[in-house]
C-alpha positions, 0 to 999 in steps of 0.5 A, a space after each residue: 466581688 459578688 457582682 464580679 463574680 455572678 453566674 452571668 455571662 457578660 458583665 461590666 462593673 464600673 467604679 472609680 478607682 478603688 483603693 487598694 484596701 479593698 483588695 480588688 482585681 485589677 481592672 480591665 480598664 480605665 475611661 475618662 468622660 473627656 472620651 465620650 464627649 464630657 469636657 471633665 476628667 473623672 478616671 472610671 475603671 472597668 471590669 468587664 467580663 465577656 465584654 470588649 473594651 468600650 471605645 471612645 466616642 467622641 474625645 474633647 479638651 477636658 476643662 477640669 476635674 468633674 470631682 476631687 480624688 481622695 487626695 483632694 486638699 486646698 493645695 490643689 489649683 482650680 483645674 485640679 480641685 474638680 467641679 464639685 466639692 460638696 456632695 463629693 460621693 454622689 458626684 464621683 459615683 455619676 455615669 457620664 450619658 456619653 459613656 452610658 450611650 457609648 455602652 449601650 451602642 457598642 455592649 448592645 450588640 453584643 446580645 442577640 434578643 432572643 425574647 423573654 426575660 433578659 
């Protein structure tokens, strides 16, 4: 919440989807990997502030699940049990380089360079 609500003028707070006992404001909005190029679905949420909502890039076929939800079990099938299954919070914490690209390209016009500290 603290970085939700910094004295900044544009902000993106990117997370997996949280759960709701955190008690967090809903997102402005929800992206997938398969969406800037990645062939996983992994649903990131946005909270942004001052920011336009990032658009797609590049959309491929996603071939499975990057990592398990919360929900993860042995039930699942092998596109639904994710890539990943050992170190599972380093690997839902990973940003996707097509969506780093995509916000920088889009997010970086939005500053005017003025010079200095920014």
């Amino acid at each position: 919440m603290e970085f939700l609500n910094a004295n900044c003028e544009r902000i993106c707070v990117e997370n997996p989807v949280p759960s709701r006992v955190y008690e967090l404001p809903k997102y402005t909005q929800t992206i997938q990997p398969y969406e800037y190029g990645h062939p996983y679905s992994k649903r990131t949420c946005l909270w942004l502030k001052n920011l336009p909502k990032l658009v797609p890039t590049e959309t491929v076929e996603p071939i499975g699940t990057f990592c398990p939800s919360g929900s993860y079990s042995k039930k699942h099938d092998s596109k639904h049990r994710g890539v990943f299954t050992k170190d599972r919070a380093k690997n839902r914490s990973k940003t996707f380089p097509g969506i780093a690209r995509a916000m920088a390209e889009q997010w970086g016009k939005e500053t005017p360079r003025t010079g200095g500290n920014q």
